[in-house]
N, C-alpha and C positions, 0 to 999 in steps of 0.2 A: 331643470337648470336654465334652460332658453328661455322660458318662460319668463322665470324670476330673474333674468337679467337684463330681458327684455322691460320688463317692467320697472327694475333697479335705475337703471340707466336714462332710462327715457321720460320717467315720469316723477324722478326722485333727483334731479342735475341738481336740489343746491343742499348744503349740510342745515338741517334744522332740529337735530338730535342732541341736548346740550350734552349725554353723557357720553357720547362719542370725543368730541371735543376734548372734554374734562379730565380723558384717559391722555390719549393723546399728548394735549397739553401736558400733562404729568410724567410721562415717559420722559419727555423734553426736556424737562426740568428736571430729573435725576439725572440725564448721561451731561445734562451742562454741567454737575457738581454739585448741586445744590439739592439734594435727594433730603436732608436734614429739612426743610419745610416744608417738605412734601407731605401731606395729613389724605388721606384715602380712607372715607367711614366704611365702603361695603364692600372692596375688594382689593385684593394684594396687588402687586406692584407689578408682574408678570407682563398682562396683557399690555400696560403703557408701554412697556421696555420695548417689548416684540415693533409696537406698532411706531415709536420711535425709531426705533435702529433701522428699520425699512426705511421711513417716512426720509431718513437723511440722506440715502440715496434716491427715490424716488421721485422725494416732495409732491407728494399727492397725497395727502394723508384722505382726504375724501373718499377718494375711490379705493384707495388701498384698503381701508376698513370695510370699504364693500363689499371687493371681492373676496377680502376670507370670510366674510357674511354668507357670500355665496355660493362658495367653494364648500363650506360647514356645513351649513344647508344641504347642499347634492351629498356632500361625505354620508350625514347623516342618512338622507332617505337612501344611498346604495347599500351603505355595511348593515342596517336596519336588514336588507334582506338576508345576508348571511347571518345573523343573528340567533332572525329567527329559525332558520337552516338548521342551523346546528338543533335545533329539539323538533321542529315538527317537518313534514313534508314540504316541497317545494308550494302545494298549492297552500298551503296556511302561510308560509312562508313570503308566497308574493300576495296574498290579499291582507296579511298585516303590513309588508311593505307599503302596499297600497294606501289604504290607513295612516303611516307616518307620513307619505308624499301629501296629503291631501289636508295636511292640518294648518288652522287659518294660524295658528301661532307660531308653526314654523317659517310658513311662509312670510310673514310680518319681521320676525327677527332674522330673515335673508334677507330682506332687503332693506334695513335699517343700517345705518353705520355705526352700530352700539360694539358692546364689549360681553355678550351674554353668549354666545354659540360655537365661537370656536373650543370651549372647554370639553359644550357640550359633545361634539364632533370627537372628540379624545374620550371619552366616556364610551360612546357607541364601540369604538374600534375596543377597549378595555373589554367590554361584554365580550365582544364576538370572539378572541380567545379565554375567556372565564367557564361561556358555555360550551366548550369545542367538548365532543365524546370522552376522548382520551386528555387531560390536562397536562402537558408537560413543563419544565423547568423554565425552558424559554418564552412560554407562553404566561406563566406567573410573574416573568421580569419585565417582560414588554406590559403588563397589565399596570404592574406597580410605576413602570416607567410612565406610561403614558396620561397617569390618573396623578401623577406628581407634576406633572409639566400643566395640567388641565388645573390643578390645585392653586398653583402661582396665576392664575388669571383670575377664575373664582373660587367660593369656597367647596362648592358643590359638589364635585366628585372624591373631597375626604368622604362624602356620604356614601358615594358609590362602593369605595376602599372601604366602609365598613362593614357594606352588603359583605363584599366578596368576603371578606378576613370569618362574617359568620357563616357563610357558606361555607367556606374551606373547612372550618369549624366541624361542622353537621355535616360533610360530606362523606358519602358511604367509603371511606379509607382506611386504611392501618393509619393508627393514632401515629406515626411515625411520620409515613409520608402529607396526615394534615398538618401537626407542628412545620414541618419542613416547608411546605407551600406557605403557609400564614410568615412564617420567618421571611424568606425569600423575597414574597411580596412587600414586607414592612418593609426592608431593608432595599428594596426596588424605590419602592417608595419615598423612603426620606434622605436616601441619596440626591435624588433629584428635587426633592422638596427644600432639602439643609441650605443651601444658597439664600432661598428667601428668609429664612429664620435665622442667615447669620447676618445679612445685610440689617434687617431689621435690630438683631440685639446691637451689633456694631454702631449702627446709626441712629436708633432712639432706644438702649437700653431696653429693649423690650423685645418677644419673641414675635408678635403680633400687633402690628399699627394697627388696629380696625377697629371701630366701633359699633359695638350692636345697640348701644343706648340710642344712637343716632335712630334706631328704622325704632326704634320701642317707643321713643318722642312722637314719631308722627305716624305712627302706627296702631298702637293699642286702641283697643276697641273703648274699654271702661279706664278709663282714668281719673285719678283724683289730683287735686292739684298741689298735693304734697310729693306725692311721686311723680310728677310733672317738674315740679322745681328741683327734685332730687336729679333725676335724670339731667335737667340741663346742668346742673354744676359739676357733675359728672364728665360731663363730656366740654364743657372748659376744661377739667382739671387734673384729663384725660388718666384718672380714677375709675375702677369697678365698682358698678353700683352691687347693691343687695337686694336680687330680685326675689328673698323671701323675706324681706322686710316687715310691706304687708302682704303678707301669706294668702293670704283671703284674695285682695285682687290678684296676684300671681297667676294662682289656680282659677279665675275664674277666666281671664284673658288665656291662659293655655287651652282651657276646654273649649272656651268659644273658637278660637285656631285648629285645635286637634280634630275636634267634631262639628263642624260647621264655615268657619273662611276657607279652610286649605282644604276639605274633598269639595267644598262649592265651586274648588275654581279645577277638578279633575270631573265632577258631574253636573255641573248647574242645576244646583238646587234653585236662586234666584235670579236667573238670568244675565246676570255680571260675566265680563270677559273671563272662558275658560276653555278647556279643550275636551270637552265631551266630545264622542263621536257623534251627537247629533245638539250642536252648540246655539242652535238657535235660543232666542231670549223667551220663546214664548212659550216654549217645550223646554219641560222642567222635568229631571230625574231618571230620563229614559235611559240615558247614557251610561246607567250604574247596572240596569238590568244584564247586557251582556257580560257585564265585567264578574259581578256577584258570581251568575249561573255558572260561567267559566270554571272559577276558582272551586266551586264546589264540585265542579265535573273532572277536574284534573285530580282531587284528592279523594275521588272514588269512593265516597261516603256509603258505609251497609248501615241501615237500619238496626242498628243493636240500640241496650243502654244506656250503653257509657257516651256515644254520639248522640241520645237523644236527653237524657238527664242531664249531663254537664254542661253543654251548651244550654238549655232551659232556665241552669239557676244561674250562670252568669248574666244571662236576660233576664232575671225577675230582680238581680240584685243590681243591673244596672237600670232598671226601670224605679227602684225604689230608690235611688240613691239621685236620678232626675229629679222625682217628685219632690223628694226633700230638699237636695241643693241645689237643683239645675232649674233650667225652664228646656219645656219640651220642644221650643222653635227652633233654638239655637243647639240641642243636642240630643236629638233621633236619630242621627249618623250611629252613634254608641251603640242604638239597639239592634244596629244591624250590623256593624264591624265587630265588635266585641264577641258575638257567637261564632264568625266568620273565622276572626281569630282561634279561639277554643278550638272549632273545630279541625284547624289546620295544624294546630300544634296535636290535635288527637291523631292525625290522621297524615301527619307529614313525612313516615316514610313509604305513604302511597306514590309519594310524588317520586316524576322525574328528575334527577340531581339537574339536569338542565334549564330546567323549567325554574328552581327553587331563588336563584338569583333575581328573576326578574320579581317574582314575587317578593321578596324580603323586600325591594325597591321601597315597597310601599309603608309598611312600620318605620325602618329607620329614617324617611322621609321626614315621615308626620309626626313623628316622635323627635323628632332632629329638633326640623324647622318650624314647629309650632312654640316655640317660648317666642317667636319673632314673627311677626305677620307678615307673609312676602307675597310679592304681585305673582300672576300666573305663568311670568318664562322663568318662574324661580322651581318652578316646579317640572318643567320641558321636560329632565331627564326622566320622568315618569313615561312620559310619551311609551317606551317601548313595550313597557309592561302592561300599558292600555291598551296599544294597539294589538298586542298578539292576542291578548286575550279577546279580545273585540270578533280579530280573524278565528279565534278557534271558536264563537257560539255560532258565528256563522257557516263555516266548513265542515263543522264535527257536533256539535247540540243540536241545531237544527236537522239537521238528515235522521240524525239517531237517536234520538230522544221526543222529534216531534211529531215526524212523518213516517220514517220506520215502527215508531212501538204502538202504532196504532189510537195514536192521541188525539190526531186528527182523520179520521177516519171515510170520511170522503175519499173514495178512489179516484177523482177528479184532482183534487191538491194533491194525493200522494206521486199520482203519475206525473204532475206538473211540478214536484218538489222543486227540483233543477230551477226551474227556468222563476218560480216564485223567489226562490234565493237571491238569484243574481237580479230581479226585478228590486227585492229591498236594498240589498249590496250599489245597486244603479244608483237609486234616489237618496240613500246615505250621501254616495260620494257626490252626485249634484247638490246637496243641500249644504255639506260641506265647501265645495266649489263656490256655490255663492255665497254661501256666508263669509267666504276668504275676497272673495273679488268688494263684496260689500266693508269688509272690514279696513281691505286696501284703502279702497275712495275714501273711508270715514277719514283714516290716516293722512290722507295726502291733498283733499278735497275738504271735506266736511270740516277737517278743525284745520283746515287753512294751513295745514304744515307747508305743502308747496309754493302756494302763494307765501307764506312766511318764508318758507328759505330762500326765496328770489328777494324778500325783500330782504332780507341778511344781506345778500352780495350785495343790491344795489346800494343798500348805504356802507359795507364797507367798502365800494371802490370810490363812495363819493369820501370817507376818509383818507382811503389809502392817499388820494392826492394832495394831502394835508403833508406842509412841512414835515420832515423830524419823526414821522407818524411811527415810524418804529421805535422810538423810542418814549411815542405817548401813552398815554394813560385813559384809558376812555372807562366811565363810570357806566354804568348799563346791566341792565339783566338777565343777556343772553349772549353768550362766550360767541358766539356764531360771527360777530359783528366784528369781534375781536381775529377773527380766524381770515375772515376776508378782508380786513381792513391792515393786516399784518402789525397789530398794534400789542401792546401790555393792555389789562385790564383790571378793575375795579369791580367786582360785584354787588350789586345793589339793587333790591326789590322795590324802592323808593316809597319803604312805608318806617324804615327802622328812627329810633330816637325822638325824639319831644316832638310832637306835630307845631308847637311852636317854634321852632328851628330856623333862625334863617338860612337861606340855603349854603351860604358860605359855610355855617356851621356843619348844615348836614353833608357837605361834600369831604369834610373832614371828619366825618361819622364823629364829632363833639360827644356827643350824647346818648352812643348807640349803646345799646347793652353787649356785654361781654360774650355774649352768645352770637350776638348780631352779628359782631367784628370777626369772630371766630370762623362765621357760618362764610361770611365774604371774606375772608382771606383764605379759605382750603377749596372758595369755587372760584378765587380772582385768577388769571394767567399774568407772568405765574405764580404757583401756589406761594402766599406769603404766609404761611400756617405761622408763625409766632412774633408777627409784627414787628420783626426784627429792623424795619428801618418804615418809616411812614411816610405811606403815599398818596397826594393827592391827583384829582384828575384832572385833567389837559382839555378833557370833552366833557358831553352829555350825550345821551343814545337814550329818549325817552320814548316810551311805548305807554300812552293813554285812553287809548278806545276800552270801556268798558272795568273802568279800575277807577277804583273810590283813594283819597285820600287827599289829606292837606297838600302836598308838596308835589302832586302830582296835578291837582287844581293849579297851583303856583306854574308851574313848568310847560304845561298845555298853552299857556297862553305866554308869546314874549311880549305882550305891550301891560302885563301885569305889574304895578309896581314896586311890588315884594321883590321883582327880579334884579341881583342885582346890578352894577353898569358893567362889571368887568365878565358880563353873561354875552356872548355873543351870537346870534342866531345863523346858523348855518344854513339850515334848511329844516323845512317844515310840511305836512301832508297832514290834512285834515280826514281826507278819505283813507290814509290806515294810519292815524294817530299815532303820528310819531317824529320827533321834534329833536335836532341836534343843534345841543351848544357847544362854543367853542370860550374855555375860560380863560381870558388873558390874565396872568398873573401877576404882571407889569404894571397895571393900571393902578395911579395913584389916587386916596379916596375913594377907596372903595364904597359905593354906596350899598348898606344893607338892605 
């Protein structure tokens, strides 16, 4: 926690996160009364509320979404140890701790001002009475309670509520007492949940504001461009598409998801931002070996037939069933999950009921969240179920299986077992270490986020001294400018509508498509999700270094003639391309 605040604070002073902001902002705009244009495609309403209602007595919305960044963060890596507690001993226990402390994507999402970790933080605490010995009454209330309250920020821990509801399921109980816990829980549950589902029918008729079309747009892997256009009219016309339309791409985009993006981003298969235990881009695959062996080690596999037949023909028949319809790049995961699976449904009242939650983690994950491609802190709450198992090939496979049964037979290694363990355990957690310290600087250095958020302030202060400013309009691409400038804003990418445009026309989006208008007014501040009154802007806040287009040629330059008179130049920097107009609206003849 010193660490990461140390570093939060000191090397992260200005906001450059646009979906921090964009929560934020939205909270803001529901307790002013205006919750009715508020449009949120990826996540409920929760988190802005929280961070609103604080923010009005604080007004620090920056740091305040820091430190529950922060506080989430420490939460997680402490209850991470009682977790694991409750199933295995203290030393498996603290070197899976170990393991969640040391992961470069928790560490990233502390110290971010985003909206993705306090849920998860309510998740963690959920586990640690799910997995307690004995499960009592108030321990099923507090789970439903705390995984309801985590629900209203994201959607993520309904997933976790489904693990538990199939464990409670499967748990070795009188059918009395699991009906009872699964009731209890529900009923925990959507007590605290029903607010947001009554606000939402109350104020847009519907159960659920969210769009999933929105992440399937800029997400799906294979797309055609009939389901491309589908999707966007969809989500103007905030309509359910039909994702078995075509049937064919459906399922080919879920296998590529199921068996290839989402385990790439829990094992690095290509190198891409994920959270293996050993995350480096250059070492592929390693990361799945302890996890694999784990899961086979905890479900005590005997050598009979029905373990070795059944599992066999699920692998001959998901190998045939590649060659014919898959391709083997994107789904050789299958032929290692799919028997893993069999195997555990053969063999899963080997397991400990404690153990049995973290593992379900993983199906109803991937089976969840694969119709939708999500980035890899969409997958965080996996973390626990990686890490323990991570701690048990190291604590319990290794001594007993490699060095004990005479596998490695050198009485040299065996007598040095010890001290080889914690040698690999050592250079795990430094490879981790740096790859988190490297992944920092990439964030805060390499793609210029720091430098970028200093310049946010500096041009919103040189706004904020503008007349009226709170009550102007600034057109721009990043809410940040808006935030420190204490201004309304306009969102605009400065590529939308006819490249022939004059710019008067394009500051009144004339000619932007339906989609355009839609997409800038649920990211303007504040939210004008149904263009209930039309705004023009006041500014410009133009960003050019490295960005092609007509209007942005136009704008880079003020002595271009296309500009037109009533454009006024505020200020300009060629060394970070970026150029503020001020539009008088007064001006008579307007030249185009």
């Amino acid at each position: 926690m010193i660490t990461i605040s140390f570093v939060s604070f000191t090397y992260h002073p200005y906001w450059f996160e646009f979906d921090g902001i964009y929560y934020l902002k939205a909270g803001e705009t529901i307790i002013d009364g205006d919750g009715n244009n508020v449009k949120m495609f990826n996540a409920p309403i929760g988190g802005p509320i929280i961070y609103a209602t604080i923010n009005s007595i604080i007004d620090d919305g920056f740091n305040l979404i820091k430190i529950i960044s922060i506080i989430s963060g420490t939460g997680i890596v402490l209850i991470s140890y009682y977790v694991f507690r409750n199933i295995f001993n203290y030393k498996i226990a603290l070197l899976g701790q170990i393991f969640v402390a040391i992961n470069p994507r928790l560490h990233i999402l502390s110290i971010e001002a985003v909206n993705d970790i306090l849920p998860i933080s309510l998740m963690a605490i959920s586990l640690y009475f799910i997995t307690k010995r004995e499960i009592k009454i108030q321990d099923v209330i507090i789970a439903g309670t705390l995984l309801g309250i985590g629900s209203m920020i994201r959607f993520q821990p309904i997933l976790v509520l489904i693990t538990i509801l199939v464990f409670l399921l499967i748990k070795r109980n009188t059918i009395r007492k699991r009906i009872s816990n699964i009731l209890i829980i529900s009923m925990a549950f959507i007590i605290i949940f029903s607010p947001l589902l009554f606000y939402n029918y109350t104020t847009h008729d519907k159960l659920l504001d969210n769009d999933t079309n929105f992440y399937l747009l800029g997400g799906m892997n294979f797309q055609s461009s009939e389901v491309r256009d589908q999707l966007i009219e969809s989500i103007i016309s905030e309509t359910p598409v039909n994702f078995f339309q075509d049937l064919d791409l459906f399922l080919k985009n879920y296998a590529y998801n199921l068996f290839y993006h989402h385990p790439n981003l829990l094992f690095n298969f290509d190198g891409t931002s994920n959270f293996s235990i050993i995350p480096l881009q250059s070492i592929h695959f390693l990361g799945m070996i302890p996890v694999l062996f784990s899961i086979i080690y905890l479900l005590k596999i005997k050598l009979n037939k029905i373990n070795l037949i059944i599992p066999s023909i699920f692998f001959i028949i998901t190998f045939i069933t590649i060659l014919v319809w898959g391709e083997i790049t994107h789904h050789f995961f299958a032929l290692i999950i799919i028997p893993i699976i069999t195997l555990s449904l053969l063999n899963i009242k080997n397991l400990d009921d404690r153990i049995i939650p973290l593992l379900i983690l993983f199906p109803v994950f991937f089976i969840s969240i694969s119709i939708i491609p999500l980035g890899v802190d969409r997958l965080l709450p996996i973390i626990f179920s990686i890490s323990i198992l991570n701690a048990l090939f190291f604590m319990k496979i290794i001594p007993e299986k490699i060095f004990r049964k005479n596998m490695i037979k050198n009485s040299v290694f065996q007598n040095k077992s010890t001290y080889i363990i914690l040698m690999i355990i050592t250079v795990i957690i430094l490879l981790n270490i740096t790859y988190s310290y490297l992944s920092i600087q990439q964030l805060l250095y390499e793609n210029d986020a720091e430098e970028r958020g200093k310049k946010f302030k500096e041009i919103g202060d040189i706004l904020s001294k503008q007349p009226g400013i709170e009550n102007s309009y600034i057109m721009t691409g990043h809410n940040a400018y808006a935030y420190y400038s204490n201004s309304k804003m306009i969102y605009a990418g400065f590529f939308e509508g006819d490249e022939n445009d004059s710019l008067n026309s394009y500051i009144i989006r004339k000619n932007w498509s339906d989609y355009d208008i839609l997409y800038s007014n649920v990211h303007s501040i504040p939210i004008n999700r149904f263009s209930e009154h039309e705004i023009v802007p006041d500014y410009l806040v133009v960003e050019y270094l490295n960005r092609d287009g007509k209007i942005l040629e136009i704008l880079s330059n003020p002595k271009d003639p296309r500009i037109p008179t009533n454009f006024e130049k505020l200020y300009q920097s060629n060394e970070r391309g970026i150029i503020i107009y001020k539009i008088n609206h007064n001006i008579e003849n307007i030249r185009e």
